[in-house]
PDB file of the backbone (N, CA, C, O) and the ligand in Angstrom, with CONECT records:
HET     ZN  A 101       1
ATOM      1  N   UNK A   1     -13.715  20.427   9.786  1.00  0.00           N
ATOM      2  CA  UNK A   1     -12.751  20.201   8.700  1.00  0.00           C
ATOM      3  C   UNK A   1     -11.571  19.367   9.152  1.00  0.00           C
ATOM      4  O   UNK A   1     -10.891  18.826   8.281  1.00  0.00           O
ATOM      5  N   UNK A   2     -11.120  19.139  11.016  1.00  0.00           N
ATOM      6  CA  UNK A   2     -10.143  18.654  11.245  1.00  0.00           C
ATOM      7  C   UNK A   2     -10.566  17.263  10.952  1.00  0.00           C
ATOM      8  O   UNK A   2      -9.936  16.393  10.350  1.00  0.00           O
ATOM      9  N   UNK A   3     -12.056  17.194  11.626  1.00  0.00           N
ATOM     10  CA  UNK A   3     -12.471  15.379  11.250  1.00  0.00           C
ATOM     11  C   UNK A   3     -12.017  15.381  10.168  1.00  0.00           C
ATOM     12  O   UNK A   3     -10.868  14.955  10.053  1.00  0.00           O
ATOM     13  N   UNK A   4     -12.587  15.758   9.214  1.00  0.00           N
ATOM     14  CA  UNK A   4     -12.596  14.976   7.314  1.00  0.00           C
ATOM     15  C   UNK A   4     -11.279  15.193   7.544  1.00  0.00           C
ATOM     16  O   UNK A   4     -11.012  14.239   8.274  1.00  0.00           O
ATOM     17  N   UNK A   5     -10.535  15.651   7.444  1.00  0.00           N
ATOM     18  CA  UNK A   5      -8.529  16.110   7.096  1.00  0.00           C
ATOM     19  C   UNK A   5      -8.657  14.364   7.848  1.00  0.00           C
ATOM     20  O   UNK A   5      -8.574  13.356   7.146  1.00  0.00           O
ATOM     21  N   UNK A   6      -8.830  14.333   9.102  1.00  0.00           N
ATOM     22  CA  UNK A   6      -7.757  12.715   9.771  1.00  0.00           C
ATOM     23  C   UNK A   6      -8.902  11.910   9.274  1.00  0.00           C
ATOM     24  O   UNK A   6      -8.525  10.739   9.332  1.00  0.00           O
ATOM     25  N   UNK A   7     -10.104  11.961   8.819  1.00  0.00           N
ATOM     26  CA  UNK A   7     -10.897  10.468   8.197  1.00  0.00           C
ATOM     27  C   UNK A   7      -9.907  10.479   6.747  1.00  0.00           C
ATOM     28  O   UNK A   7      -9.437   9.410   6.359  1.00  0.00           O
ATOM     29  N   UNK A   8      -9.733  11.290   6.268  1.00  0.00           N
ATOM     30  CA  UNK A   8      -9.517  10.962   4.717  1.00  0.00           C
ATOM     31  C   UNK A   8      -8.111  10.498   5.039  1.00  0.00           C
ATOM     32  O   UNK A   8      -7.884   9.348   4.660  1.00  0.00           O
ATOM     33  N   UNK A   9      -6.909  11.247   5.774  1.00  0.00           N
ATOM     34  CA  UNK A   9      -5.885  10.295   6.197  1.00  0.00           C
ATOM     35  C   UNK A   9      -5.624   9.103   6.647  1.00  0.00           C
ATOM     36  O   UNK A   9      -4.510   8.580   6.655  1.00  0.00           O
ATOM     37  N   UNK A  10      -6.830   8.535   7.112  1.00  0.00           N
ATOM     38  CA  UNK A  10      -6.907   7.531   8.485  1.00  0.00           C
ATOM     39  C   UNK A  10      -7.103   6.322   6.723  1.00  0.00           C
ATOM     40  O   UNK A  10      -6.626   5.205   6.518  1.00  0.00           O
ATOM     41  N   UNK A  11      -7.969   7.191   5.817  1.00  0.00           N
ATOM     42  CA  UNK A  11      -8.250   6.242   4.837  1.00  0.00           C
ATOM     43  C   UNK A  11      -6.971   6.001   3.713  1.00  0.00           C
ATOM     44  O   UNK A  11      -6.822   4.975   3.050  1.00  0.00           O
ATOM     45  N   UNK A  12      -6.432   6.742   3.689  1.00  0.00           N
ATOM     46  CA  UNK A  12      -5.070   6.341   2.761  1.00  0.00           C
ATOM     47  C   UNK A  12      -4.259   6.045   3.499  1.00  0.00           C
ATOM     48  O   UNK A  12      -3.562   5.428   2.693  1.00  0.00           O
ATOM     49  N   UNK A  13      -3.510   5.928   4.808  1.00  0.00           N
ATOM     50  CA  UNK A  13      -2.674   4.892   5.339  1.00  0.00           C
ATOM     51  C   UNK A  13      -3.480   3.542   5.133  1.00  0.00           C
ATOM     52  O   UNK A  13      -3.068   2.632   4.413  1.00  0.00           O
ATOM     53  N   UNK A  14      -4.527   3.511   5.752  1.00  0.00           N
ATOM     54  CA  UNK A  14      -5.318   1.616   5.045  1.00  0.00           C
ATOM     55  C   UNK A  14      -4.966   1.779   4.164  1.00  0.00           C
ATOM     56  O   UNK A  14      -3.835   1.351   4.394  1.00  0.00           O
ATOM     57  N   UNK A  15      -4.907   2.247   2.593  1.00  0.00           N
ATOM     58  CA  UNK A  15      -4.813   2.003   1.572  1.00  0.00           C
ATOM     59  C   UNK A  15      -3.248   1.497   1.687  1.00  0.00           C
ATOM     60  O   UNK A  15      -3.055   0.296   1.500  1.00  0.00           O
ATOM     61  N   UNK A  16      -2.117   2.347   1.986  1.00  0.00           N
ATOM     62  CA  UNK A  16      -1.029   2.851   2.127  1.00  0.00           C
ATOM     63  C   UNK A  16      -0.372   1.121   2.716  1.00  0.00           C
ATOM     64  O   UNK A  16       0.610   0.481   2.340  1.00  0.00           O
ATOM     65  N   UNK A  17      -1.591   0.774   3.923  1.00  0.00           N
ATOM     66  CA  UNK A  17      -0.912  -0.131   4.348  1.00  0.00           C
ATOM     67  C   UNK A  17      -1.052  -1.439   3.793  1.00  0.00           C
ATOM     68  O   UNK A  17      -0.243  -2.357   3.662  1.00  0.00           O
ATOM     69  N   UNK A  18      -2.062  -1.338   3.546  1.00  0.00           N
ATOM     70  CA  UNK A  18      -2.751  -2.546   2.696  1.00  0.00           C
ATOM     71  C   UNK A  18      -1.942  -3.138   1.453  1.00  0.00           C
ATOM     72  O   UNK A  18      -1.846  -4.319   1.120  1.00  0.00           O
ATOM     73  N   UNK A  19      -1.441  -2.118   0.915  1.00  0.00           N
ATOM     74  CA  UNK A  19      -0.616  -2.276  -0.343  1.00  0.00           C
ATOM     75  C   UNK A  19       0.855  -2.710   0.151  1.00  0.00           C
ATOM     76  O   UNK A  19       1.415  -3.559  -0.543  1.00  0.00           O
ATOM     77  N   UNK A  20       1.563  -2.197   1.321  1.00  0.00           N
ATOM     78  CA  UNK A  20       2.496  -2.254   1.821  1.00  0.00           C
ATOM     79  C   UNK A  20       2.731  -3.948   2.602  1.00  0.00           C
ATOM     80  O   UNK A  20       3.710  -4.622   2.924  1.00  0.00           O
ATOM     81  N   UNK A  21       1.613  -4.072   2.644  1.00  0.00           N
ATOM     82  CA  UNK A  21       1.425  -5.515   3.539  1.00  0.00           C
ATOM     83  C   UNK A  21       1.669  -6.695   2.516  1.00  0.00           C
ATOM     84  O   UNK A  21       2.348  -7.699   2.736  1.00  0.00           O
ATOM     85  N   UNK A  22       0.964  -6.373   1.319  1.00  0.00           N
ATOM     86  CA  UNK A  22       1.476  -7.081   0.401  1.00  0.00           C
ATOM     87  C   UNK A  22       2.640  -7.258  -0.598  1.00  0.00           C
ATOM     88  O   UNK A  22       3.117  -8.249  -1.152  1.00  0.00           O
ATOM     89  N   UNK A  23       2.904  -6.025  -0.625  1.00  0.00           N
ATOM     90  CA  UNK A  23       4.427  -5.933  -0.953  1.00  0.00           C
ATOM     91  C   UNK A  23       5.511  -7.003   0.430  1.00  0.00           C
ATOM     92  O   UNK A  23       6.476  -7.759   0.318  1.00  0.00           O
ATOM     93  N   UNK A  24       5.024  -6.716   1.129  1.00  0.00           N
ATOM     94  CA  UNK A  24       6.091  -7.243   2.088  1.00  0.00           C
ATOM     95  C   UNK A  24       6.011  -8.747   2.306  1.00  0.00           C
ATOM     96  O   UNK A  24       6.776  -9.440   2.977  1.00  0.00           O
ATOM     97  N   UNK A  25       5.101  -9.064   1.717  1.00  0.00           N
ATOM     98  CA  UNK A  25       4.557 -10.454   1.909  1.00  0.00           C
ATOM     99  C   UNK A  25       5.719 -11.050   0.948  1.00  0.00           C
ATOM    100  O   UNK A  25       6.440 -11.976   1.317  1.00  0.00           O
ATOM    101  N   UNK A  26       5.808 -10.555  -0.063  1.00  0.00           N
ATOM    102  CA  UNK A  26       6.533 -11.452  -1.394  1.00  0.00           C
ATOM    103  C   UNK A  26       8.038 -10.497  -1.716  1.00  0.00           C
ATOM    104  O   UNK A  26       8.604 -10.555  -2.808  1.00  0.00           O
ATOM    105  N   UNK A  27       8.454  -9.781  -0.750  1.00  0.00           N
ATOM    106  CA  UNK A  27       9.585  -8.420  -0.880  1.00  0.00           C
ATOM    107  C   UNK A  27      10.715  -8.771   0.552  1.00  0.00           C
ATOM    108  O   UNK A  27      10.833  -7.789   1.286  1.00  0.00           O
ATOM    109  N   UNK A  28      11.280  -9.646   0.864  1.00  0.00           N
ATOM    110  CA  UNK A  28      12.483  -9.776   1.977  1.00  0.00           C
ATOM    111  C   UNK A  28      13.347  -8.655   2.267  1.00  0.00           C
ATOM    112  O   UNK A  28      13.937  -8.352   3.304  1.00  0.00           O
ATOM    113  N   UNK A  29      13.298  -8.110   1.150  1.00  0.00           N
ATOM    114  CA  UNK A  29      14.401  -6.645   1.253  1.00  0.00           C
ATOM    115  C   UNK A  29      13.033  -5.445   1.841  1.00  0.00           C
ATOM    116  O   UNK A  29      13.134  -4.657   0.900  1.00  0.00           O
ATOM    117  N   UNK A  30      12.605  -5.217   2.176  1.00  0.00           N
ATOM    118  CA  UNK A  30      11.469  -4.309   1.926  1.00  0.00           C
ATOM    119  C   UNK A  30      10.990  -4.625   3.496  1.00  0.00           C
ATOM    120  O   UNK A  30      10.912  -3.693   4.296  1.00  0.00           O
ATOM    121  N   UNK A  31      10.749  -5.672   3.796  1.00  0.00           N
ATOM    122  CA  UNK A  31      10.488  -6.950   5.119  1.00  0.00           C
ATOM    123  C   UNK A  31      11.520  -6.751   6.118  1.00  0.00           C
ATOM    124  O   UNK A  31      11.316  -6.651   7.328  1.00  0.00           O
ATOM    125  N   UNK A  32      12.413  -6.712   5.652  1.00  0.00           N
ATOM    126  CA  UNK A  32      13.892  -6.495   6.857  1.00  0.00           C
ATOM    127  C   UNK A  32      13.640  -4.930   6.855  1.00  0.00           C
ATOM    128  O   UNK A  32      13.355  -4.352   7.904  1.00  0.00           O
ATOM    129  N   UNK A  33      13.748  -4.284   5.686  1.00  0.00           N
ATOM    130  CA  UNK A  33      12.986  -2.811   6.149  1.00  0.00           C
ATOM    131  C   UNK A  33      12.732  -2.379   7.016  1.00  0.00           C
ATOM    132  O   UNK A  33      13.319  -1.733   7.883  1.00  0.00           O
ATOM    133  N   UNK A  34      11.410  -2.848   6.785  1.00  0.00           N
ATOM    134  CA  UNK A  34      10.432  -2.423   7.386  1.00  0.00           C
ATOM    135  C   UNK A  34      10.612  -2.933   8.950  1.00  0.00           C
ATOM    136  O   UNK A  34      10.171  -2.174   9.813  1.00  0.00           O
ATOM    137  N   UNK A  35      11.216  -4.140   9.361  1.00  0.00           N
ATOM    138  CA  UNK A  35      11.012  -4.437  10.822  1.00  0.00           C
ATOM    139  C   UNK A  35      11.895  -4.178  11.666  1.00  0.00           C
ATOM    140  O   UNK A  35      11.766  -4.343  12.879  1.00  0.00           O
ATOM    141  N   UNK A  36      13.204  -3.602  10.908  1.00  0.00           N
ATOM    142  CA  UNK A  36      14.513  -2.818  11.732  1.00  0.00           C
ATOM    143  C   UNK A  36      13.814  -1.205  11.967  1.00  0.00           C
ATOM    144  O   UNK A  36      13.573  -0.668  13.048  1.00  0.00           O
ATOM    145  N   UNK A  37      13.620  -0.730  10.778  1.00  0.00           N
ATOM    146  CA  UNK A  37      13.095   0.602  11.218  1.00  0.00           C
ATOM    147  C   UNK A  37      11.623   0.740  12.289  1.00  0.00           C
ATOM    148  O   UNK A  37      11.009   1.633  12.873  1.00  0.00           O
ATOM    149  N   UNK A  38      11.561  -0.369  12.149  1.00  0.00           N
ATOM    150  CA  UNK A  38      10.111  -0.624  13.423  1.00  0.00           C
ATOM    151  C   UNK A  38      10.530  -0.253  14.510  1.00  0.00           C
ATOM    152  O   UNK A  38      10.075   0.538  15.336  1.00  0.00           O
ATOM    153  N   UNK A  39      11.771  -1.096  14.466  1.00  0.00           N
ATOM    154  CA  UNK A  39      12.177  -1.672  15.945  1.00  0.00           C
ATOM    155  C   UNK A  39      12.961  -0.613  16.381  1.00  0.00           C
ATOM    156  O   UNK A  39      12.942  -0.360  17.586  1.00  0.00           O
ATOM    157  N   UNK A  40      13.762   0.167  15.513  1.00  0.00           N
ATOM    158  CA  UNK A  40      14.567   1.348  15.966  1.00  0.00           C
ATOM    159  C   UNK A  40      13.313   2.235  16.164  1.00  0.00           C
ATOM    160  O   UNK A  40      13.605   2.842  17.195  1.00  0.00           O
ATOM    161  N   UNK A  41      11.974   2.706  15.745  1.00  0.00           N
ATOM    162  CA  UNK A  41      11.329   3.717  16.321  1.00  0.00           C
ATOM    163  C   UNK A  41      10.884   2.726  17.829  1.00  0.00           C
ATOM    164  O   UNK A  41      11.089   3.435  18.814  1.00  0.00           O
ATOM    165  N   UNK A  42      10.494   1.704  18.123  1.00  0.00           N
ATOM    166  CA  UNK A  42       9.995   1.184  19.516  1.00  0.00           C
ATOM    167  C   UNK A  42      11.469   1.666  19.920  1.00  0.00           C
ATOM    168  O   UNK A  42      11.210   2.846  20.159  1.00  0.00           O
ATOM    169  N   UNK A  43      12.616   1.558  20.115  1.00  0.00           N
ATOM    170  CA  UNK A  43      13.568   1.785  20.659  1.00  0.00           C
ATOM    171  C   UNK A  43      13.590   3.194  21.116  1.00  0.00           C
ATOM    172  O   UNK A  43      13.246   3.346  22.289  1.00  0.00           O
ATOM    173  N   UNK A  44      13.903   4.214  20.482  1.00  0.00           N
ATOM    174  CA  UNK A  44      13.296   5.453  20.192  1.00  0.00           C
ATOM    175  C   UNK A  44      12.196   5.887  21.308  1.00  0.00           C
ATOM    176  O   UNK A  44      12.483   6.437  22.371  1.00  0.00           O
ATOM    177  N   UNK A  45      11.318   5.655  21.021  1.00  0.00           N
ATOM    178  CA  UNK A  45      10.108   6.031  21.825  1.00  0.00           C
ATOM    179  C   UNK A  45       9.611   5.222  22.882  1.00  0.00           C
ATOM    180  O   UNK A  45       8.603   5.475  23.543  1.00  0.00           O
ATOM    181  N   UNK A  46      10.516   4.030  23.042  1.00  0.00           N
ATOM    182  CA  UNK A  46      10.572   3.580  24.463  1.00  0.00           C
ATOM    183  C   UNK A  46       9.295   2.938  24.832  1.00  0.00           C
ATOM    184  O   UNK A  46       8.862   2.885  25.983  1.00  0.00           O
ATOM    185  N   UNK A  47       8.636   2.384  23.636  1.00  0.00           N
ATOM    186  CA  UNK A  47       7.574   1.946  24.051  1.00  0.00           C
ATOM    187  C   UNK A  47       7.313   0.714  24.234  1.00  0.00           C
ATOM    188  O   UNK A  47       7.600   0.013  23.263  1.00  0.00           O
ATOM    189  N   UNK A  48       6.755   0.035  25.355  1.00  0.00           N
ATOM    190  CA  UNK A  48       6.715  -1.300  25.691  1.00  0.00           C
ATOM    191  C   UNK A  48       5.639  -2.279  25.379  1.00  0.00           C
ATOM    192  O   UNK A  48       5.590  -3.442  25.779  1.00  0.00           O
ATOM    193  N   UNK A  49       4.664  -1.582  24.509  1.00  0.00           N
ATOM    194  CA  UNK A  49       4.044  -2.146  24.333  1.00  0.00           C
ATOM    195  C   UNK A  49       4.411  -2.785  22.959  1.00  0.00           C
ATOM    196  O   UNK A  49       5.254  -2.113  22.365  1.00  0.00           O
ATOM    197  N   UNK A  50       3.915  -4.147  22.149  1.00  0.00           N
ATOM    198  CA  UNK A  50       4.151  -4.242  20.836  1.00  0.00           C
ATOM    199  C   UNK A  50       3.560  -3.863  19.847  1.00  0.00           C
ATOM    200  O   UNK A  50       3.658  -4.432  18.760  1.00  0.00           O
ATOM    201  N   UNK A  51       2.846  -2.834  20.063  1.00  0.00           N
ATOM    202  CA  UNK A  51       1.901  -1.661  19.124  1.00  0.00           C
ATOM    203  C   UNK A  51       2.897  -0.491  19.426  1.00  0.00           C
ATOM    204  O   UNK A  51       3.583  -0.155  20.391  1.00  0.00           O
ATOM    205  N   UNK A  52       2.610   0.078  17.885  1.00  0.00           N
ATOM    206  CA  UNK A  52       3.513   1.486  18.502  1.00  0.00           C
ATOM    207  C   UNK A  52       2.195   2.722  18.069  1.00  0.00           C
ATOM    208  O   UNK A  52       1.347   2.570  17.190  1.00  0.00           O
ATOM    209  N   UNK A  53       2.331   3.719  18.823  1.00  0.00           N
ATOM    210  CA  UNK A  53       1.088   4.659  18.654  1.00  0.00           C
ATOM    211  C   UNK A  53       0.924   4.710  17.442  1.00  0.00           C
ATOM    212  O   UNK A  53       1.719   4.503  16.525  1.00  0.00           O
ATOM    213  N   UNK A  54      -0.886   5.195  17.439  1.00  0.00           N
ATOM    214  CA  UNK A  54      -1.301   5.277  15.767  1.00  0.00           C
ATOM    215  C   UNK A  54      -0.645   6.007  14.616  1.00  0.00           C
ATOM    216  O   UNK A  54      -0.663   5.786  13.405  1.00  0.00           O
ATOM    217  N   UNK A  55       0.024   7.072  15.451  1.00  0.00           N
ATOM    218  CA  UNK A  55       0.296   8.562  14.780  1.00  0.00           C
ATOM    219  C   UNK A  55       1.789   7.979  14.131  1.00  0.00           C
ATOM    220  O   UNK A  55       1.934   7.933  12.909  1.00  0.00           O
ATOM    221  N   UNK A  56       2.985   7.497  15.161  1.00  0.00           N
ATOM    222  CA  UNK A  56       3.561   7.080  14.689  1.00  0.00           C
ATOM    223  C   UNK A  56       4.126   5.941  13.587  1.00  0.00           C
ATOM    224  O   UNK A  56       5.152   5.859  12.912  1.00  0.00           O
ATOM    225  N   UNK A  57       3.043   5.185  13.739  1.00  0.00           N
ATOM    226  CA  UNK A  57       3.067   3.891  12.866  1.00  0.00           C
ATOM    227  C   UNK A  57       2.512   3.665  11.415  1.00  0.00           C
ATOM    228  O   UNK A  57       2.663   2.771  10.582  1.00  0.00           O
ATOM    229  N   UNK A  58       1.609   5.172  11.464  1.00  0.00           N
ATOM    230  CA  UNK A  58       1.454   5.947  10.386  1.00  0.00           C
ATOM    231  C   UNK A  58       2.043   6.137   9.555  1.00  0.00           C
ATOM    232  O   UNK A  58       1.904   5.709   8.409  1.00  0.00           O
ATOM    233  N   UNK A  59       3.349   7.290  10.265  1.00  0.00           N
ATOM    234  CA  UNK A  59       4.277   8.041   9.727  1.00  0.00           C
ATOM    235  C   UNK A  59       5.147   7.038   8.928  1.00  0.00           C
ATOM    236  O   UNK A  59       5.475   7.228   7.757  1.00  0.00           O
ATOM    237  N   UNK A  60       5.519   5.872   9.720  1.00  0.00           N
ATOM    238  CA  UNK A  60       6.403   5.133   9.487  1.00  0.00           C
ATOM    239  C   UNK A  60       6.061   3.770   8.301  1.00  0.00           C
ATOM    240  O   UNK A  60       6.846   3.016   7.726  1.00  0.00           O
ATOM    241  N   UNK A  61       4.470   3.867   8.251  1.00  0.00           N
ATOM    242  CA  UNK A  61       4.223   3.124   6.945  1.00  0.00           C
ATOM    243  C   UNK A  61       4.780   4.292   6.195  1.00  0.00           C
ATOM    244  O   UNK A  61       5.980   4.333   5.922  1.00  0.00           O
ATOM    245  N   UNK A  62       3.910   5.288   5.836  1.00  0.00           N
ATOM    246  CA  UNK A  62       4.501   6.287   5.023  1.00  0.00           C
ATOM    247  C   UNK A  62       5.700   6.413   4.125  1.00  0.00           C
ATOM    248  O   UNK A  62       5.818   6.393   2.900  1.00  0.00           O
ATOM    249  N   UNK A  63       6.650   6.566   5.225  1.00  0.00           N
ATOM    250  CA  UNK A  63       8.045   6.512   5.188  1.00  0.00           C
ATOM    251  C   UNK A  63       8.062   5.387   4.412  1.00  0.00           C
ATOM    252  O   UNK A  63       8.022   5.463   3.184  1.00  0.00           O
ATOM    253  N   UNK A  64       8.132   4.060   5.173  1.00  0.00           N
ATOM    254  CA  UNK A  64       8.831   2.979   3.927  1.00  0.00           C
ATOM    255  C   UNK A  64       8.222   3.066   3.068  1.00  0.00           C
ATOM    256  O   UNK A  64       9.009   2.993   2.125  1.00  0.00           O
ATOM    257  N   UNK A  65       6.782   3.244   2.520  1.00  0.00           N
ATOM    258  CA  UNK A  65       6.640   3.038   1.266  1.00  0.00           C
ATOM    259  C   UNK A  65       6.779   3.827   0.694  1.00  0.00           C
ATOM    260  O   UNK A  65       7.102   3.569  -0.465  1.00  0.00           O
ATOM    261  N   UNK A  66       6.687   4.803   0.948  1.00  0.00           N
ATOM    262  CA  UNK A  66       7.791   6.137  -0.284  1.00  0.00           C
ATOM    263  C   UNK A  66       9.507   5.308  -0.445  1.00  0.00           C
ATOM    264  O   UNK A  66      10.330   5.379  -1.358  1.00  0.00           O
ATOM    265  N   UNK A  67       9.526   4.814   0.418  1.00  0.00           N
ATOM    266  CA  UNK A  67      11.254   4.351   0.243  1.00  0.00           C
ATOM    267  C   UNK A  67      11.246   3.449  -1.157  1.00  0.00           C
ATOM    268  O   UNK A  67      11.950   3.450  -2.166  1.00  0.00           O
ATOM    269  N   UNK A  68       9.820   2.495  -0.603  1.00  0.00           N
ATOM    270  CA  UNK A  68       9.813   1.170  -1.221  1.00  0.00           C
ATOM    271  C   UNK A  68       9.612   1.173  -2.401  1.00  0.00           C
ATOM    272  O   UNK A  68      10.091   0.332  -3.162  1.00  0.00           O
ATOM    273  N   UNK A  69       8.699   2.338  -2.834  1.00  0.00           N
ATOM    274  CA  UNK A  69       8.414   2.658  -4.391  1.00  0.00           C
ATOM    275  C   UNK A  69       9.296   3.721  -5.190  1.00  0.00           C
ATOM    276  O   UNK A  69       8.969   4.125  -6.306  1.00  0.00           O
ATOM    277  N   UNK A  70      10.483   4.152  -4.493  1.00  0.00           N
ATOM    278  CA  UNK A  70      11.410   4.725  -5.180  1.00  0.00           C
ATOM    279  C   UNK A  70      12.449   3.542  -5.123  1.00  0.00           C
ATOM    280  O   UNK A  70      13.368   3.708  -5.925  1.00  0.00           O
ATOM    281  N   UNK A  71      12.510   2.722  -4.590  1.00  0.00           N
ATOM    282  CA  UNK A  71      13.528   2.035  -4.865  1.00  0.00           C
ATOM    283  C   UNK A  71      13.408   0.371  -6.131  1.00  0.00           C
ATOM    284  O   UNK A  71      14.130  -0.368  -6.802  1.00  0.00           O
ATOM    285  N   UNK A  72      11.862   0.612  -5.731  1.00  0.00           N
ATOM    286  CA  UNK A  72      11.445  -0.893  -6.301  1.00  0.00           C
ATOM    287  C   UNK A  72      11.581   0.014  -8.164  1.00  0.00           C
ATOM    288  O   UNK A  72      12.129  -0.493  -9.143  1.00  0.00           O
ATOM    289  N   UNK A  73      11.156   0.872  -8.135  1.00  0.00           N
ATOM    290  CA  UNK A  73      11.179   1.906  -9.628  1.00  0.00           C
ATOM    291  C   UNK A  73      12.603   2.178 -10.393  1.00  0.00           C
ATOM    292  O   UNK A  73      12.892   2.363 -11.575  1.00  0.00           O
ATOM    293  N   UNK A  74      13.408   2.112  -9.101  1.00  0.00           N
ATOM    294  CA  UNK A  74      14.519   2.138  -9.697  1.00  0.00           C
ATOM    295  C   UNK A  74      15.558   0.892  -9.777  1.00  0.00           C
ATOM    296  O   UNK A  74      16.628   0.730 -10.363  1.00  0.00           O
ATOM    297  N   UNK A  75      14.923   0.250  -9.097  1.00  0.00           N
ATOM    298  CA  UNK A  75      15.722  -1.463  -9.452  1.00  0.00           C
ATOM    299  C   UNK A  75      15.003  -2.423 -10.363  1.00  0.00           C
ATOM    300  O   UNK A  75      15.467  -3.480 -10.791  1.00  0.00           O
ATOM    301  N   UNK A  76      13.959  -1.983 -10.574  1.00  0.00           N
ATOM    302  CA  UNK A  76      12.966  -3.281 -11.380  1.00  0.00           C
ATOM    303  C   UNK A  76      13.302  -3.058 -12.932  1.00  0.00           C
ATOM    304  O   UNK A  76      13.271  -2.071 -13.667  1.00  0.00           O
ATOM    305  N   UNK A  77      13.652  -4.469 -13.115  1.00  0.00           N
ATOM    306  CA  UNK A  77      13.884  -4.371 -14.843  1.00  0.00           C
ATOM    307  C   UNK A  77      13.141  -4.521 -15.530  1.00  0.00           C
ATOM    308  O   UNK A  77      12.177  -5.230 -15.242  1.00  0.00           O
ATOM    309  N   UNK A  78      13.301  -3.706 -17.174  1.00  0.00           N
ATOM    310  CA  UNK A  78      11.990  -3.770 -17.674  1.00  0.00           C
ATOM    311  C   UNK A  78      11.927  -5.002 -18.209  1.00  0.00           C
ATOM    312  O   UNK A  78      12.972  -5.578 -18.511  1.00  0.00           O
ATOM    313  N   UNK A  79      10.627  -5.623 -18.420  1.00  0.00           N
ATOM    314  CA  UNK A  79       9.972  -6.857 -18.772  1.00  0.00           C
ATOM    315  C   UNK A  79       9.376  -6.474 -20.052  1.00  0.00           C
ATOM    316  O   UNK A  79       8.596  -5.540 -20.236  1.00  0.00           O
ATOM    317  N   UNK A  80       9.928  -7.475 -21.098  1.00  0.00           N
ATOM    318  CA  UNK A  80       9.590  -7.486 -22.640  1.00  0.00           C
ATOM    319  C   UNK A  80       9.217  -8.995 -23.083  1.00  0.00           C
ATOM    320  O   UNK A  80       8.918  -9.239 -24.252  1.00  0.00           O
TER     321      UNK A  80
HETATM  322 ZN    ZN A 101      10.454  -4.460  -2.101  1.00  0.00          ZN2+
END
């Protein structure tokens, strides 16, 4: 049951990120985001490599895009 729990997770961060990748593609505010809070967790966790562990980089899509879709929801005007 632990497999299926991290396959079915492993499958909604792809989703998670996938969507996030494109948001960021056409989103500068969202883009600076996302690559300060990157850089403060590599800072953080001291890691030298330019990958940051799976687990964490996870978390941290996560994170912004919960940010990104409460904020994009609450700034986007409605279109008529
Ligand atoms: Zn955005």
């Amino acid at each position: 049951m632990a497999e299926l729990a991290g396959y079915l997770d492993d499958q909604v961060v792809a989703e998670i990120r996938r969507e996030l990748e494109i948001h960021l593609a056409e989103c500068q505010t969202c883009r600076v985001l996302y690559d300060s809070s990157r850089k403060t967790l590599q800072i953080a966790t001291d890691s030298r490599s330019f990958e940051l562990p799976g687990r964490v980089s996870q978390q941290l899509v996560k994170k912004i895009m919960a940010r990104v879709r409460a904020g994009e929801k609450r700034k986007r005007p409605k279109r008529s």
